[in-house]
Structures are given as structure tokens and as C-alpha cells.
TIRO-2110 file (N, C-alpha, C; in Angstrom, 1 decimal):
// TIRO-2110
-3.9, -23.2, 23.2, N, 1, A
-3.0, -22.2, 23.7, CA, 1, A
-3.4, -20.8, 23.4, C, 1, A
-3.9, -20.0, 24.6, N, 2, A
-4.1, -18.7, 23.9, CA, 2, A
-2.9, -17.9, 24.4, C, 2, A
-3.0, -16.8, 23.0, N, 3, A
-2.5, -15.7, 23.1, CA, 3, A
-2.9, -14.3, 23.2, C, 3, A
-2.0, -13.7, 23.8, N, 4, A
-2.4, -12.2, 24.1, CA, 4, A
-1.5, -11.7, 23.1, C, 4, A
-1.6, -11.2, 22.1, N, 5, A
-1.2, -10.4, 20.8, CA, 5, A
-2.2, -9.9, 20.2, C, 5, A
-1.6, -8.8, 20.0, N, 6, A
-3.0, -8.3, 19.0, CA, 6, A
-2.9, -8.6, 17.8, C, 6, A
-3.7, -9.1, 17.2, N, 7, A
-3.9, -9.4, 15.9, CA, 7, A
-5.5, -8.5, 14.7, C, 7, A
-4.6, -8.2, 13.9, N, 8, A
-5.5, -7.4, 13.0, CA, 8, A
-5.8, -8.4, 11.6, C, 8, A
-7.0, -8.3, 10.9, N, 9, A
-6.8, -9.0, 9.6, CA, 9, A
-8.0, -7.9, 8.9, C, 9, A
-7.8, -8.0, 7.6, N, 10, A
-9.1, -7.7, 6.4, CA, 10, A
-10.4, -8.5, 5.8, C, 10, A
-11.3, -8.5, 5.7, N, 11, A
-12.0, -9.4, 5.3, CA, 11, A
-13.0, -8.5, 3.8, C, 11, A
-13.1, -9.1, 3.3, N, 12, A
-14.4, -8.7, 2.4, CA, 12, A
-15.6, -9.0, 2.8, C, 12, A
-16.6, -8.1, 2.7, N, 13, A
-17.7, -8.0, 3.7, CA, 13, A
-18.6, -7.1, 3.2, C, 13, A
-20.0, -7.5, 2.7, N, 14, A
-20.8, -6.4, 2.1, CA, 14, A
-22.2, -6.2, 3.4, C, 14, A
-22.0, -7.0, 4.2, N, 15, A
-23.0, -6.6, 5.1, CA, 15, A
-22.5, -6.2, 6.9, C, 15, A
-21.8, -5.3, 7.0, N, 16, A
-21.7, -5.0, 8.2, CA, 16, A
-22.0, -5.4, 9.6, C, 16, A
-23.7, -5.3, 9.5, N, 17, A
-24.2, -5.8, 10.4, CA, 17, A
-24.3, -7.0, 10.6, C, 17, A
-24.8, -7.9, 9.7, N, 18, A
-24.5, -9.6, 9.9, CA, 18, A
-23.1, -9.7, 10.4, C, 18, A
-21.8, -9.1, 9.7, N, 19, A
-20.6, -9.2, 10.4, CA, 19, A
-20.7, -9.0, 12.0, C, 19, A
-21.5, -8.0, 12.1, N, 20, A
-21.1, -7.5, 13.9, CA, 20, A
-21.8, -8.5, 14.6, C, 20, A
-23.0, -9.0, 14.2, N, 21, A
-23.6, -10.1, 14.5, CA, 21, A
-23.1, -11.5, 14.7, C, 21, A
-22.6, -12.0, 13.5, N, 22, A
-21.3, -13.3, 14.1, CA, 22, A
-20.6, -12.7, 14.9, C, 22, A
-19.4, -12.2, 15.1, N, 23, A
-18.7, -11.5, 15.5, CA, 23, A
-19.2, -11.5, 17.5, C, 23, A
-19.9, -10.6, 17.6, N, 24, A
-21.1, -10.6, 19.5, CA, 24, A
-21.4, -12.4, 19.6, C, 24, A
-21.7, -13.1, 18.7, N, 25, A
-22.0, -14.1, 18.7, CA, 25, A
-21.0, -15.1, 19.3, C, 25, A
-20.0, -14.8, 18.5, N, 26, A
-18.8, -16.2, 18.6, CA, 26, A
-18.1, -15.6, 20.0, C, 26, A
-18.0, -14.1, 20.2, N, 27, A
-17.3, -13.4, 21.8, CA, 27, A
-17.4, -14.0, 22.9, C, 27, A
-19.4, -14.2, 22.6, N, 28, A
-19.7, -14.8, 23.8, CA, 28, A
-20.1, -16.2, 23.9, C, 28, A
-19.7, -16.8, 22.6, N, 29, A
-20.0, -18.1, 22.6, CA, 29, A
-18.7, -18.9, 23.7, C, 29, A
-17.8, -18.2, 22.6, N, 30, A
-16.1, -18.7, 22.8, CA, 30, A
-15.2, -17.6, 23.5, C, 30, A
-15.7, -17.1, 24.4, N, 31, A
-15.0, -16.1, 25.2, CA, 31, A
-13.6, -15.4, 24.4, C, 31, A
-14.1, -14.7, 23.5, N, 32, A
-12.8, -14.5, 22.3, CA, 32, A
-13.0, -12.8, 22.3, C, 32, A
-12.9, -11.7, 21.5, N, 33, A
-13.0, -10.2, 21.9, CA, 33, A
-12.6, -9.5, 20.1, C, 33, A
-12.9, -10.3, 19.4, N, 34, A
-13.1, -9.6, 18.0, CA, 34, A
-13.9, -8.6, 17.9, C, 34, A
-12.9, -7.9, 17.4, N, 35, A
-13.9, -6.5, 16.9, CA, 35, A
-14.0, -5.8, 15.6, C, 35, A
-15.0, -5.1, 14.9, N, 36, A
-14.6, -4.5, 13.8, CA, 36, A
-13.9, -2.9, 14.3, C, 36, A
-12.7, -2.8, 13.9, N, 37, A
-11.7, -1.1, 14.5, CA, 37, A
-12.1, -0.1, 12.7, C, 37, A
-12.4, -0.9, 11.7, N, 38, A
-12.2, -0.2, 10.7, CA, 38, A
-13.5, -1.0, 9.1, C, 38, A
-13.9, 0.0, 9.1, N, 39, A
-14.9, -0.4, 7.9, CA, 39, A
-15.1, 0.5, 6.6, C, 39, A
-14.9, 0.0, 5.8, N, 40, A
-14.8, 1.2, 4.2, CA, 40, A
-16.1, 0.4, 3.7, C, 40, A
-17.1, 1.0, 3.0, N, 41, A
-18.3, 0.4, 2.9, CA, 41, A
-18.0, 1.2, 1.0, C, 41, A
-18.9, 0.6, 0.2, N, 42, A
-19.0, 0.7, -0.9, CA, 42, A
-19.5, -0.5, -1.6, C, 42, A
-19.1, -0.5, -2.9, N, 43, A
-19.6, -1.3, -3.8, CA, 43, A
-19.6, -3.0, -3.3, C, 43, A
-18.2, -2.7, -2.6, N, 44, A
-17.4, -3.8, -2.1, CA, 44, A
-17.0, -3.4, -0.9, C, 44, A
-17.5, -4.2, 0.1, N, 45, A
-17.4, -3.4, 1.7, CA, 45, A
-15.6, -4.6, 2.3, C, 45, A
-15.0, -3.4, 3.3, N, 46, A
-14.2, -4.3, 3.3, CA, 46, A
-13.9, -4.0, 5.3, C, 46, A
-13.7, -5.1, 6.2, N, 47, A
-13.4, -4.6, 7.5, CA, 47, A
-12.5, -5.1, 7.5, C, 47, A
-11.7, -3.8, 8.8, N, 48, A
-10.2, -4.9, 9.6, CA, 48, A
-11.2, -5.7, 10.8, C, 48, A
-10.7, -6.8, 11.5, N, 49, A
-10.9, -6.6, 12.7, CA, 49, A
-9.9, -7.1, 13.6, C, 49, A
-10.2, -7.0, 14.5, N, 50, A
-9.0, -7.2, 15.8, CA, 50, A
-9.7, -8.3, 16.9, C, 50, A
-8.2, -8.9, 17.5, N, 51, A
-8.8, -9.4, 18.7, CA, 51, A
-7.2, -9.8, 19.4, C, 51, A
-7.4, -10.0, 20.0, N, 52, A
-6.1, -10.2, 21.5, CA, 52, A
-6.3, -11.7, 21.9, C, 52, A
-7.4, -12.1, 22.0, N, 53, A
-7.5, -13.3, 22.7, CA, 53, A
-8.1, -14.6, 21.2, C, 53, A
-7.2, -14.8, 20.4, N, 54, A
-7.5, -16.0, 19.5, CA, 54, A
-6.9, -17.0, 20.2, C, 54, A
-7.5, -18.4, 20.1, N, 55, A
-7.2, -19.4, 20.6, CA, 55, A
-6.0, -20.3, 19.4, C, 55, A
-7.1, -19.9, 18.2, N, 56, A
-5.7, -20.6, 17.1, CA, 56, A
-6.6, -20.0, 16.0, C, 56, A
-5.9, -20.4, 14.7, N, 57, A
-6.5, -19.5, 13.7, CA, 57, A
-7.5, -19.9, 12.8, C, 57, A
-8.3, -21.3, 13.9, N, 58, A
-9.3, -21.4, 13.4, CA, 58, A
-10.9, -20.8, 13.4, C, 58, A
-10.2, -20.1, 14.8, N, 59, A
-11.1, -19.1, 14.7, CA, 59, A
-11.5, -18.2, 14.0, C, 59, A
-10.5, -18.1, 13.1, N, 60, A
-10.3, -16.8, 12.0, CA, 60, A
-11.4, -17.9, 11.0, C, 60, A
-11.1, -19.2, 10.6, N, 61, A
-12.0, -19.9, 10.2, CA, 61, A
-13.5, -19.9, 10.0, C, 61, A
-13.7, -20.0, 11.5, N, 62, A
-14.7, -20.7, 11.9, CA, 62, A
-16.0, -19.5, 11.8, C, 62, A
-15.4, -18.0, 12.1, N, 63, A
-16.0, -16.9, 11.9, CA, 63, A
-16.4, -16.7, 10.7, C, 63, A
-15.7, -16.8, 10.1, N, 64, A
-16.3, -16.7, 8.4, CA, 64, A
-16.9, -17.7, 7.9, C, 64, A
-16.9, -18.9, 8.4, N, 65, A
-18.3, -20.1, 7.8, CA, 65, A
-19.0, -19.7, 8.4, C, 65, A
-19.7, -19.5, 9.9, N, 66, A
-20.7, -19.0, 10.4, CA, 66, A
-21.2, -17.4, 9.9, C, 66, A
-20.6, -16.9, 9.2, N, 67, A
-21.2, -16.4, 9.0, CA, 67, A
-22.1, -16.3, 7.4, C, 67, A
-21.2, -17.0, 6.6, N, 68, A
-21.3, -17.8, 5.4, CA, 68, A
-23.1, -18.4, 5.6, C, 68, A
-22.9, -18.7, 7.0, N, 69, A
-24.5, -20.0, 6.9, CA, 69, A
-25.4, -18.8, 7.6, C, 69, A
-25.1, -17.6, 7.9, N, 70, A
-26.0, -16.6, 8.7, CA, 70, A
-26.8, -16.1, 7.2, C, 70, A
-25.5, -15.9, 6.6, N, 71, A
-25.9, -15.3, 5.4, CA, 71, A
-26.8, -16.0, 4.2, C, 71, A
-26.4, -17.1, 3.9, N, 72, A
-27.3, -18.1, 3.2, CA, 72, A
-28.8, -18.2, 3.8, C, 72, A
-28.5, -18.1, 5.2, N, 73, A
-30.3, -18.3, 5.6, CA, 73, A
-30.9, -17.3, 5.5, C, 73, A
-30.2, -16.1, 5.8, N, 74, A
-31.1, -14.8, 5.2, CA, 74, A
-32.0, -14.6, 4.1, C, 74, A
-30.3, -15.0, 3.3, N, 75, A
-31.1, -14.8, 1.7, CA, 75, A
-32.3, -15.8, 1.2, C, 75, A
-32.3, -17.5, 1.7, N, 76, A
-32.9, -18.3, 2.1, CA, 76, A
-34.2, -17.8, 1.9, C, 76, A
-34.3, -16.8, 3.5, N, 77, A
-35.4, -16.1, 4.0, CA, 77, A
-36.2, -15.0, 3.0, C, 77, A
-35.6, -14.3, 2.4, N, 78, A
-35.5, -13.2, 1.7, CA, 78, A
-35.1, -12.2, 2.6, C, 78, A
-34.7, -12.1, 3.7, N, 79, A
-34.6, -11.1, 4.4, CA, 79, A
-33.0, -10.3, 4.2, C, 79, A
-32.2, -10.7, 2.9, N, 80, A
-31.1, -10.0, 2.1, CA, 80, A
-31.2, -10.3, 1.0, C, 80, A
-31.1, -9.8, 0.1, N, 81, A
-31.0, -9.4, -1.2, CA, 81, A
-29.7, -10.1, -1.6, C, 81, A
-29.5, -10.9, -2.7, N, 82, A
-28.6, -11.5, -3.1, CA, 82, A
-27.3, -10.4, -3.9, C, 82, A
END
């Protein structure tokens, strides 16, 4: 069942761009419209993001393990710094 509500949440987040990267990813995976509207970067990076069209709040889920495993391969890689 989707809904048209907008919905805002916070996340802790030290890499931005891997965020915007899951994020473009799952949009067009799962036709969904998350966005980052707000980012405070520091020691401890933290974003809101938004979206209108969640299908259920697993998506809220399922964004943050994927990006969990984006992130692990990186570091994997060396290509982020632990």
C-alpha cells in the first residue's frame, strides 16, 4: 500500500556520498523518491531525508542494510578508510 505523505527521518551518516548513492540507487530500483533535504557534516555526520512515496517502512530498512554492505565493500576495497 503506498502512501503519499511526506515523511522525514534522521540517520547517522559519516559518508554522504555513499548515502546519495544508495539512496539514486533504491529510487530507481524501487520507484520510491528519497532524498537527502538536510546534512550537518562533522565528526559525526548526521542527514534528514524525505520521501512521499514509501511503500512500508521497510524501506526505511532495507536502505540502510544496503548501504551497510556498500560500505563494508568499500572498506573491503580500501577505497574508505575505516
Amino acid at each position: 500500500m503506498e502512501q503519499n505523505n511526506l515523511i522525514q527521518f534522521d540517520v547517522i551518516c559519516n559518508e554522504q556520498d555513499i548515502l546519495e548513492k544508495i539512496l539514486n540507487w533504491y529510487n530507481n530500483t524501487y520507484k520510491t523518491d528519497f532524498e537527502i533535504v538536510n546534512w550537518v557534516g562533522g565528526e559525526l555526520g548526521f542527514a534528514t531525508i524525505q520521501t512521499s512515496k514509501i511503500t512500508s517502512q521497510r524501506d526505511i530498512f532495507n536502505i540502510g542494510f544496503q548501504f551497510g554492505v556498500l560500505e563494508e565493500k568499500m572498506r573491503a576495497n580500501g577505497e574508505i578508510d575505516w
